[in-house]
Structures are given as structure tokens and as C-alpha cells.
ZAMARGU-4260 file (C-alpha; in steps of 0.2 Angstrom, whole numbers, plus 5000, padded with zeros to 4 digits):
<rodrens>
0) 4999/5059/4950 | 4984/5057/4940 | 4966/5055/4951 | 4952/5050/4946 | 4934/5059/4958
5) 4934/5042/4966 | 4951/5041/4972 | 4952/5060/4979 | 4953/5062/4996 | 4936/5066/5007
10) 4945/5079/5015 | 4962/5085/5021 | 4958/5078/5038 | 4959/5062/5029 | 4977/5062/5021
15) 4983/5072/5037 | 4976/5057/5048 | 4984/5041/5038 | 5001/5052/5036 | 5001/5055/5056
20) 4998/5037/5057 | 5014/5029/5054 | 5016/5034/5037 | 5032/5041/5039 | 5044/5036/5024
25) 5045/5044/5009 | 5053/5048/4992 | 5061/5068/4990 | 5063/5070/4971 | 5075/5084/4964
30) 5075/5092/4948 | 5090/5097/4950 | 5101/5105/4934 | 5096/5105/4917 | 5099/5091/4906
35) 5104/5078/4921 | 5092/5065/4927 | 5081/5069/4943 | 5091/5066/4958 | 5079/5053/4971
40) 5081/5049/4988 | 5071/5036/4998 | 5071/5043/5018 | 5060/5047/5033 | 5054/5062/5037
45) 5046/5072/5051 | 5030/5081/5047 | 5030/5098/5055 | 5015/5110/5056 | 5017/5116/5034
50) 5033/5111/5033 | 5042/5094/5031 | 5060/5090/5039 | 5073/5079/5035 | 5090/5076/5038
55) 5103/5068/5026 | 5122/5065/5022 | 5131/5080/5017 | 5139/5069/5003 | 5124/5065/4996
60) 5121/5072/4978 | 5103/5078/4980 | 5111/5094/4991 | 5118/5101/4970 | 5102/5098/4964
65) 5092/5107/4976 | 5105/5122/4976 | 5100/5121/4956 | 5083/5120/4958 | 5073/5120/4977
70) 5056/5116/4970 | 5053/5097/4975 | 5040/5084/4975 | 5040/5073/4991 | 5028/5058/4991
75) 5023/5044/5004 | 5013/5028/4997 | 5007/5014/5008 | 4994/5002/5010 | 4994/4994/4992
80) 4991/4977/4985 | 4987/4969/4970 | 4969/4964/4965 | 4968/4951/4954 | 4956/4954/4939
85) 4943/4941/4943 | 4939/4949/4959 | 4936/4962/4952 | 4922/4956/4937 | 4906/4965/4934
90) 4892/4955/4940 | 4885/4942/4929 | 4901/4941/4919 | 4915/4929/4919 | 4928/4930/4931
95) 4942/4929/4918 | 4933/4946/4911 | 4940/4956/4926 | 4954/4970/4925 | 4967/4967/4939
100) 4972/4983/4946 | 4983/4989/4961 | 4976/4998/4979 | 4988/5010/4988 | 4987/5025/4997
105) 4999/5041/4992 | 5002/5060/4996 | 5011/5070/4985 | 5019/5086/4995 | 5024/5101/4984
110) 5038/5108/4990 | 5050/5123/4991 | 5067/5117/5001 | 5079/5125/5012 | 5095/5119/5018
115) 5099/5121/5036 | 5119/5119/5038 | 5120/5132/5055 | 5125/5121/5069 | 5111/5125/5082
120) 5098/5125/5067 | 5102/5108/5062 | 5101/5103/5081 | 5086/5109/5082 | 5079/5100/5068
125) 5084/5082/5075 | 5077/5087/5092 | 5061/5088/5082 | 5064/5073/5073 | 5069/5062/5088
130) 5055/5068/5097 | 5042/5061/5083 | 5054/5044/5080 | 5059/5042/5099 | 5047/5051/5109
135) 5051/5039/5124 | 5066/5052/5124 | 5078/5035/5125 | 5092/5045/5118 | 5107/5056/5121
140) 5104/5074/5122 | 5105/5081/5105 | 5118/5095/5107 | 5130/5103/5096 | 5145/5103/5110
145) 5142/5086/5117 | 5145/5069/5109 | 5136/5057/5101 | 5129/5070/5093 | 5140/5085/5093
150) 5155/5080/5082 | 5139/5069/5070 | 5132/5086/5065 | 5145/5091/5051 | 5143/5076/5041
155) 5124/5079/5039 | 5114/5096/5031 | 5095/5097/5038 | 5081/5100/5024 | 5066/5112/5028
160) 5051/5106/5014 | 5039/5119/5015 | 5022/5112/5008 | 5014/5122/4993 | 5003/5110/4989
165) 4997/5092/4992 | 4990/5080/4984 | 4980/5063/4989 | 4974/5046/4982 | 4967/5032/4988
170) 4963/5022/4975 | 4951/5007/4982 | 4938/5006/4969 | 4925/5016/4979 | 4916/5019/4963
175) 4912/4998/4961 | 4894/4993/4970 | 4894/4991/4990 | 4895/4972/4988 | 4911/4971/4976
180) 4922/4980/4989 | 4918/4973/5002 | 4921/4957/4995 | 4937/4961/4989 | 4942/4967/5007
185) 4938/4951/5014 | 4947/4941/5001 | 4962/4953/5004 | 4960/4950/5023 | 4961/4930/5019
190) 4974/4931/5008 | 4985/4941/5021 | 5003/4943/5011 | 5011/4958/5013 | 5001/4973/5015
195) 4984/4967/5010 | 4976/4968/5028 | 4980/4987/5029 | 4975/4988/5012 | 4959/4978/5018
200) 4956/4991/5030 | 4958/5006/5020 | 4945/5000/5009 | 4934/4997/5023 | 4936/5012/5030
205) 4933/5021/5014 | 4916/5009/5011 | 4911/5016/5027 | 4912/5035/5023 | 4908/5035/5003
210) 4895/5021/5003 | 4887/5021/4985 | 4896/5033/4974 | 4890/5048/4968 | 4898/5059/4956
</rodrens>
């Protein structure tokens, strides 16, 4: 993931925050053998102090390619939208001169995988799971000798990421003058498809802290 000064992350308090608020879907991608396209799979995690967890179908073909090669890339992206280029013209220059560009948010999680296939291990790592999705606690005891869940648990392997390194962006254009962003938030905010209110508030949020940039 290329980033440019402007779109790094202030700090890791910043990625940390946005990932612990809500953000909480991602892609694992998996080398796996030689010669044979990455293996991808879209599913929600759990984030757990340096280490991400997950749980998926043990006929799933992403469990070859991990036992081929355990080094992964997981990322989570969010808050995006597409600006259109004349909102984004220099001053004093046509609207039509603009350069459209896409906003988003991402972090990219290096990782080296472990597969959790012990019974009480993989127990475990729903209880942690539930207790971040469903922490109202509306659900079945998760044990391994007592239904739903107990006769569920050999048709699923746990994945323990451990996070080597991360990587963030949020790419808002906080290298464009004061005015110019926060223009293009309140044209996002009016044109309210999809994500562009999120998007409008990352932006925001980023004017607020970067202000003018300087290299």
C-alpha cells in the first residue's frame, strides 16, 4: 500500500481508535503455494491485544495455503467515497481542470498466522469473539461439550494473526489549503450516498488535527 506523508497516520492511537470503532471487517490474504494465485477471504475479525482472531470453515481453501506459507497481509478499509474532479480544482482554475480521486480509510496488518484446531482452544477464541460481536452476552454458552456450539466446533479451525507490522492511510487530501477540504466535506455531507458522511467526518476530523500541512 503506497502512502504518500499526507495520508500517514498522525499516530497509532489514530488507526488503533478508527479500527476499535466499528471497523471490524476485513480481507486475510494468503500467499499460499508457489505458482498458484493468492488465496482471499473477506470475514470479520476480532482484534486482540497484538494479535488478530478469526474463525473460518474448515473446508475453506485458505487453510493449504497458510500451511504453505503463514506469513499474511490482513487489511480493513472504510470510510471512502469518490470526489469528483471539479471539487477538487486549484483555485482560480476551471472546474473541469480538477483530478477526481477516491477518500478511504485502511490498515494493513502484517501477519504471521497460527491455526487453532484443539477443541478448547478454538472455544476460547469464539468466547473472545462473541464477547466483542455480542457483548450483551445474548448467546449460548460457548462450550465444547454442549450444543449449539459443541458439535459446531469441528466444522470450523480458529486463526491466531500475530501483528508484525501495521500499516495506515487516510487519504483525505490534507495536503490541499484549509478551505478546499472543508468544502469538499460539506459537499460530501450534502450529497449523503453511501459512505460520504463518514467519509465527511474523517476529513473533518483530520482538518481539525493537521490544519495547514507541513512537510
Amino acid at each position: 500500500m503506497f502512502i504518500q506523508p499526507w495520508d500517514a497516520a498522525l499516530d497509532d492511537a489514530e488507526w488503533q481508535a478508527w479500527i476499535a470503532d466499528g471497523h471490524d471487517f476485513g480481507i486475510l490474504s494468503v500467499n499460499g503455494p508457489p505458482g498458484r494465485a493468492p488465496v482471499v477471504v473477506p470475514t470479520h475479525f476480532t482484534a486482540d491485544g497484538g494479535a488478530l482472531l478469526v474463525h473460518l470453515a474448515r473446508p475453506n481453501p485458505v487453510w493449504k495455503a497458510i500451511e504453505a506459507d503463514p506469513d499474511v497481509t490482513f487489511t480493513v478499509t472504510g470510510d471512502y467515497a469518490f470526489v469528483p474532479g471539479p471539487w477538487r480544482a486549484k483555485p482560480g482554475t476551471p472546474p473541469t481542470d480538477g483530478v477526481p480521486t477516491s477518500y478511504y480509510a485502511a490498515v494493513q496488518f502484517t501477519c504471521r498466522a497460527t491455526i487453532v484446531d484443539e477443541p478448547e482452544a478454538k472455544a476460547e477464541l469464539l468466547r473472545r469473539q462473541m464477547a466483542h460481536f455480542q457483548p450483551d452476552g445474548d448467546h449460548a454458552p460457548v462450550e465444547v461439550d454442549r450444543p449449539p456450539y459443541g458439535r459446531m466446533l469441528p466444522g470450523i479451525r480458529g486463526l491466531r494473526l500475530d501483528v508484525t507490522e501495521v500499516r495506515a492511510k487516510f487519504k483525505y487530501d490534507d495536503h490541499k489549503p484549509v478551505e478546499q477540504r472543508a468544502d469538499t466535506a460539506r459537499r460530501l455531507a450534502e450529497r449523503g450516498t453511501a459512505l460520504d458522511a463518514p467519509t465527511a467526518a474523517q476529513q473533518l476530523r483530520r482538518l481539525d488535527r493537521v490544519g495547514t500541512w507541513k512537510p
